[in-house]
C-alpha positions as CSV (number, residue, x, y, z in Angstrom):
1,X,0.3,26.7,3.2
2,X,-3.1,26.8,1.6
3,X,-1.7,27.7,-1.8
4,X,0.8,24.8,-1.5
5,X,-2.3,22.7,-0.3
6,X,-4.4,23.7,-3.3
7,X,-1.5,23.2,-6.0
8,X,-0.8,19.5,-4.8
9,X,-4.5,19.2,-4.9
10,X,-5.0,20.2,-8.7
11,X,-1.2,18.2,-9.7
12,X,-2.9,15.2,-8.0
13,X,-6.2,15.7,-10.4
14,X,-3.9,15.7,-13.1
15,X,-1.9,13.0,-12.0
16,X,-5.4,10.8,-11.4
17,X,-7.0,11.6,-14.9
18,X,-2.8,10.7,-16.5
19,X,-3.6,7.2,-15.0
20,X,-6.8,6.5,-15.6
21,X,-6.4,7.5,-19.4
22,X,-3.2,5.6,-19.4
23,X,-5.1,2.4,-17.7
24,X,-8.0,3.1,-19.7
25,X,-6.2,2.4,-22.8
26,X,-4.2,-0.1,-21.8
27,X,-6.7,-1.8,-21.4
28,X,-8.4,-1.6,-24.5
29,X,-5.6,-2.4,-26.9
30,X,-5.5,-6.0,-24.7
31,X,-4.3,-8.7,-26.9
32,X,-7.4,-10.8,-25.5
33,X,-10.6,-8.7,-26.2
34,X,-12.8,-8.2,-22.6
35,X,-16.2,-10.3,-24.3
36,X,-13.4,-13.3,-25.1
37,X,-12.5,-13.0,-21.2
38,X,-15.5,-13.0,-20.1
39,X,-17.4,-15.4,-23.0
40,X,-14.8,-17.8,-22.7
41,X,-12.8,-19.9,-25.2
42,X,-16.2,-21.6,-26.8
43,X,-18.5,-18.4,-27.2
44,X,-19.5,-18.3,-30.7
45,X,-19.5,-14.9,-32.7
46,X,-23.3,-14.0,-31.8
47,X,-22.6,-13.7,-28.2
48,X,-19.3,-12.3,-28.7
49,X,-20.9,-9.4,-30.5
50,X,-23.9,-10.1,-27.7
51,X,-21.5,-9.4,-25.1
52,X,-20.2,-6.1,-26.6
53,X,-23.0,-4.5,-27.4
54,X,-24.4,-5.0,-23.6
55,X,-21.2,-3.7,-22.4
56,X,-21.1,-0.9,-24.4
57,X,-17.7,-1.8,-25.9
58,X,-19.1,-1.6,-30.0
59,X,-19.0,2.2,-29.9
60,X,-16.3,4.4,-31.0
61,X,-13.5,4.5,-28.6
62,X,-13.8,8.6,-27.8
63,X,-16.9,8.5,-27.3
64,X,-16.2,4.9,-24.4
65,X,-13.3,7.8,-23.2
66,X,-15.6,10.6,-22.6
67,X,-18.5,8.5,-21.1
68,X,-15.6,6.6,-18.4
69,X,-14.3,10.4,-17.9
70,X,-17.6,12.0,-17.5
71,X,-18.7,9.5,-14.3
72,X,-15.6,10.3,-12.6
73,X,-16.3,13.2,-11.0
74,X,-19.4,11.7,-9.7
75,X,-17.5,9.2,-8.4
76,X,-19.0,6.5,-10.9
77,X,-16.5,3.9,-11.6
78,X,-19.1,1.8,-14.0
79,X,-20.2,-1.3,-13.8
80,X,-18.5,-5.0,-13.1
81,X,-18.4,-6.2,-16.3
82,X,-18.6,-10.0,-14.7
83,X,-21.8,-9.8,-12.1
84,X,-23.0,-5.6,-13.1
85,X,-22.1,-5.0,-9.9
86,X,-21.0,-0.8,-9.0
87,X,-17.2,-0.5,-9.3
88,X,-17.5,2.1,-5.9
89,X,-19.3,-0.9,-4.1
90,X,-17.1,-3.8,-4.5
91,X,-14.0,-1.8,-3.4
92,X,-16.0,0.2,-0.2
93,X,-17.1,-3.6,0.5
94,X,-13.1,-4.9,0.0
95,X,-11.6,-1.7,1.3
96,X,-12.1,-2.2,5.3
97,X,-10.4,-5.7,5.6
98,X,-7.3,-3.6,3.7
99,X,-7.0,-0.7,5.4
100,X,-6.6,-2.4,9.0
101,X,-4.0,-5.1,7.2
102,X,-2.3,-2.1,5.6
103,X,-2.3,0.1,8.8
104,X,-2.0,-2.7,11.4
105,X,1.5,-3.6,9.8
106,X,2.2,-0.2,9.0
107,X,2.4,0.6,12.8
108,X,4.2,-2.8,13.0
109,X,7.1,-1.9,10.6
110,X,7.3,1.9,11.0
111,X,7.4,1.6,15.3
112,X,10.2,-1.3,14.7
113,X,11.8,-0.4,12.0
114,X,12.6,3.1,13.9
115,X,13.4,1.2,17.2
116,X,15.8,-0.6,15.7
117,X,17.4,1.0,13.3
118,X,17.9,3.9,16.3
119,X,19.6,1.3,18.2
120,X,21.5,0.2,15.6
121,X,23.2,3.8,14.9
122,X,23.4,5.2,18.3
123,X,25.2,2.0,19.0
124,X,27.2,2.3,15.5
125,X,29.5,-1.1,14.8
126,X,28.8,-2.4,17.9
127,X,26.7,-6.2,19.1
128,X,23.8,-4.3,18.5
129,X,24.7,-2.9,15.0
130,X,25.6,-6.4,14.1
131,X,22.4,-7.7,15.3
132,X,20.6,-5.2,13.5
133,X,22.6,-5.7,10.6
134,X,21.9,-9.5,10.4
135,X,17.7,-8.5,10.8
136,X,17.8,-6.5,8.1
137,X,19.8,-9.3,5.8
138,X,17.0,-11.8,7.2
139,X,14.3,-9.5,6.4
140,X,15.2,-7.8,2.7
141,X,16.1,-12.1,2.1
142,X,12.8,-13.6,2.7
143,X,9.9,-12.7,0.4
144,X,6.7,-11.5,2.1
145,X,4.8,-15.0,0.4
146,X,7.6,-16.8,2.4
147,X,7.2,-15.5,5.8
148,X,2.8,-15.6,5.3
149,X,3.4,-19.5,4.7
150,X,5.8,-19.8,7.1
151,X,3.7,-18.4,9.9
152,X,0.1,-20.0,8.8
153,X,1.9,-23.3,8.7
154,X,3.4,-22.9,12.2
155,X,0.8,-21.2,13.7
156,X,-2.4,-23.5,11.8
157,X,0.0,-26.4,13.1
158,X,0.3,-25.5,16.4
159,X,-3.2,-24.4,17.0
160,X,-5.0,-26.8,15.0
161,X,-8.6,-26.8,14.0
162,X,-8.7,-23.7,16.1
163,X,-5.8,-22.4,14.0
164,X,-7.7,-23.3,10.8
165,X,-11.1,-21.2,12.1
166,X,-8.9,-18.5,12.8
167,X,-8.3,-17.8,9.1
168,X,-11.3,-18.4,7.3
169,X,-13.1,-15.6,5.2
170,X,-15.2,-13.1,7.0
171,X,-16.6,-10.0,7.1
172,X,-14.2,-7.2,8.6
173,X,-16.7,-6.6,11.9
174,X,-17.6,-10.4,13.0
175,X,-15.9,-11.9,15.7
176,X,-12.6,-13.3,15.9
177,X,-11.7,-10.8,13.0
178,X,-8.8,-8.4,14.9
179,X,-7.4,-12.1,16.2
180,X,-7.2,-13.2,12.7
181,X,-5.5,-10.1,11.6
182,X,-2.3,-10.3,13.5
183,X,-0.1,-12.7,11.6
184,X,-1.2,-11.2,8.0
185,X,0.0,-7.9,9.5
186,X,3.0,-9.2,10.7
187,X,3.9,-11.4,7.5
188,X,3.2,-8.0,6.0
189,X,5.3,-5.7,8.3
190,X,8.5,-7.9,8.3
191,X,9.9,-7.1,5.0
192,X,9.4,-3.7,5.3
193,X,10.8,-3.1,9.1
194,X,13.8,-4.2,7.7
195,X,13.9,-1.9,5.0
196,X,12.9,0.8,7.3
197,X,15.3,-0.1,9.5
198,X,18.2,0.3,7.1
199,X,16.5,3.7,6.1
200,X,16.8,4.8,9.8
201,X,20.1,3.5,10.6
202,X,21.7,5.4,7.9
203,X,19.6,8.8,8.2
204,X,20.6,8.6,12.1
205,X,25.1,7.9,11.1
206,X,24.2,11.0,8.9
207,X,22.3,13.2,11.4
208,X,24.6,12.2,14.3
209,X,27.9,13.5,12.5
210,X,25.9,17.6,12.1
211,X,27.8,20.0,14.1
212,X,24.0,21.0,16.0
213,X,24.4,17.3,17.8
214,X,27.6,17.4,18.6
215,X,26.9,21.2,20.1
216,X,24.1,19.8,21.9
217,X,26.5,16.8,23.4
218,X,29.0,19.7,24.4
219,X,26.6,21.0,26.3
220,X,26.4,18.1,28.1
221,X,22.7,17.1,27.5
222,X,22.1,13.7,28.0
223,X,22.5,11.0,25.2
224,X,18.9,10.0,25.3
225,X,17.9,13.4,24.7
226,X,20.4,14.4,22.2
227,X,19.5,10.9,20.3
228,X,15.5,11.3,20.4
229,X,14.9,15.3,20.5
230,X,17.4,16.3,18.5
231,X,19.0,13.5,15.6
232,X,15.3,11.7,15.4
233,X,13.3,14.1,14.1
234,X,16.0,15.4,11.5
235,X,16.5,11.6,10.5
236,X,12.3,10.9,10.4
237,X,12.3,12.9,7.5
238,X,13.2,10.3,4.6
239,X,11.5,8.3,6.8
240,X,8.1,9.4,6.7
241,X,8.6,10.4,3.2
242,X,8.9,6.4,2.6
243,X,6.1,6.1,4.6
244,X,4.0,8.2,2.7
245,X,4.8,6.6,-0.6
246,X,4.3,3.0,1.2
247,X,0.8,3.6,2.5
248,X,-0.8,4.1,-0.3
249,X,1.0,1.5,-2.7
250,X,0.2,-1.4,-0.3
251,X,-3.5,-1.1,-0.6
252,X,-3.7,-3.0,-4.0
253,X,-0.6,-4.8,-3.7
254,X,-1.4,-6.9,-0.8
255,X,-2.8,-9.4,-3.3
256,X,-0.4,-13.1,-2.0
257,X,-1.0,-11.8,1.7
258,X,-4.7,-11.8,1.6
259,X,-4.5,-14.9,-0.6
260,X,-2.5,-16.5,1.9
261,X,-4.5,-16.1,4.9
262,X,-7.8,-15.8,3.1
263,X,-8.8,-12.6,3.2
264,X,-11.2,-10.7,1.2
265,X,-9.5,-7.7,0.2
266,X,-9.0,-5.2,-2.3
267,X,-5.7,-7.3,-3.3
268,X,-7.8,-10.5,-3.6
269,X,-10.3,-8.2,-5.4
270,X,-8.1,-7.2,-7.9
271,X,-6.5,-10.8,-8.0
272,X,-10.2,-11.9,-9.5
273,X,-10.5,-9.1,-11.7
274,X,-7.1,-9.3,-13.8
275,X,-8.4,-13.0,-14.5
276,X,-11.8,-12.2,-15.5
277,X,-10.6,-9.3,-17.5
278,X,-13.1,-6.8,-15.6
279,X,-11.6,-3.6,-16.7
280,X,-14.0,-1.6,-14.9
281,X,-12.9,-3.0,-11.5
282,X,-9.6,-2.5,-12.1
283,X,-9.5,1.2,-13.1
284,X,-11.2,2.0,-10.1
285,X,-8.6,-0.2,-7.7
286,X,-5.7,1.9,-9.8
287,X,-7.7,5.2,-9.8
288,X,-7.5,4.1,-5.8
289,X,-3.6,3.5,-5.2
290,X,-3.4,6.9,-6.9
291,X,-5.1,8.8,-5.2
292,X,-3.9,7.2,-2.1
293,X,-0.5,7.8,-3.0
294,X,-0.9,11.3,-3.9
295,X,-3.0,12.2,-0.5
296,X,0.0,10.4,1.3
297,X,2.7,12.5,-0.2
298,X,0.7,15.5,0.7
299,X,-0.2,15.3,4.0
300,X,3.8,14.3,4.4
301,X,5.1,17.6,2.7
302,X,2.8,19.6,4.6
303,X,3.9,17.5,8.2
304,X,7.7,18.5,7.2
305,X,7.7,21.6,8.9
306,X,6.8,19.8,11.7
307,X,9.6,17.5,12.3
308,X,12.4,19.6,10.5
309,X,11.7,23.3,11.4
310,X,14.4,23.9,8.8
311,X,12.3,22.8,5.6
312,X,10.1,25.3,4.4
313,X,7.1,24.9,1.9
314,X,7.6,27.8,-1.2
């Protein structure tokens, strides 16, 4: 286990500095130079070249590689090229609003998307199925922009000015915050509990047809126990591996849910950053997903023994 732990470790290093070099140049072959972005339309030539020079972006284009690649390992993202501003403390002050939208719906969409996509299969073509069949239809149908309007229009509407106050900007620890929370995580979650529930609906038809459950039901265990301590934790496994992936996407792509409901976030943060062209801000952000992806894929193939004692890490 500790030499499968260290392997993933040193692929994801490799897989970080693939992406930053990729974003890196990317970036820099931009059909709108950074000093035009951030100069504007009516900067003359002197600050133009003004603008480069302070950013550091009139040197050669190794030597701007080696002195991004050379921070990384201290964990130095740069600068903000639009207010000089750390990289590492715009995202740490972006990142906490994220993470509890991110893992607030996650809980929503994983805990009902496994509800009911167990219903739906241990109740296979039946009023349930059918209902569950129409949810996820409704859900995979209805964009996650959709559902956050729908919800801050019914809920703003019902509420009124106390509905408006619920959604303002604020900073992740003042009061009011977990309240103003719940209906971004739920616009959030809906889209994907229905996806997850289609995942676990077809991984339970598959796991209930193995000759082990059918042993287990000959034995005459009851259905709730054959269902959850036997087909469940077989099916989980494309489940969590979903999961996994899912996690560590979201946190920069949560960009029209936190514009929705005003919240500052890393997806708002990023938002700001494509249109000011602050290159710096949005390696780090990528360099971020990455990472989260990779450490989320990890710590599922290592928890794979734990659900299927069949799997095996070589």
């Amino acid at each position: 286990m500790a030499r499968f732990a260290v392997r993933r470790l040193l692929y994801a290093a490799a897989v970080l500095w693939l992406v930053a070099t990729l974003t890196f140049l990317v970036l820099r072959v931009s059909p709108v130079p950074v000093e035009r972005l951030i100069g504007g339309p009516r900067a003359d030539a002197g600050t133009l070249e003004q603008i480069r020079r302070n950013l550091g972006l009139d040197r050669p284009l190794l030597v701007q590689y080696w002195r991004f690649l050379s921070r990384l390992p201290r964990g130095d993202l740069g600068e903000s090229y639009v207010n000089g501003t750390p990289v590492t403390a715009l995202i740490g002050a972006r990142l906490p609003t994220t993470l509890c939208l991110v893992s607030g719906a996650a809980v929503l969409w994983f805990a009902g998307g496994v509800a009911t996509g167990v219903t739906g299969a241990s109740r296979a073509r039946g009023p349930w199925d059918r209902a569950v069949t129409v949810f996820v239809l409704a859900g995979l149908s209805t964009p996650p922009f959709v559902m956050a309007l729908a919800l801050l229009s019914l809920f703003t509407a019902g509420l009124g000015a106390g509905g408006v106050h619920l959604f303002e900007a604020g900073p992740p620890l003042q009061e009011h915050f977990l309240r103003r929370m719940v209906l971004p995580c739920f616009a959030l979650a809906f889209l994907m509990m229905a996806a997850y529930t289609r995942l676990t609906r077809a991984a339970m038809l598959d796991v209930l047809d193995e000759d082990y459950v059918r042993t287990a039901r000959a034995k005459g265990l009851p259905e709730r126990r054959v269902v959850g301590g036997h087909a469940l934790r077989a099916a989980l496994t494309p489940v969590v591996t979903q999961l996994g992936i899912d996690l560590g996407a979201l946190i920069g792509s949560t960009i029209v849910t936190e514009k929705v409901f005003g919240l500052q976030g890393v997806g708002q943060l990023v938002y700001q950053s494509i249109a000011d062209g602050d290159a710096p801000v949005i390696i780090g952000v990528t360099l971020l997903v990455t990472f989260s992806v990779t450490v989320a894929n990890l710590l599922v193939d290592i928890g794979y023994a734990v659900l299927d004692p069949r799997v095996r890490l070589s």
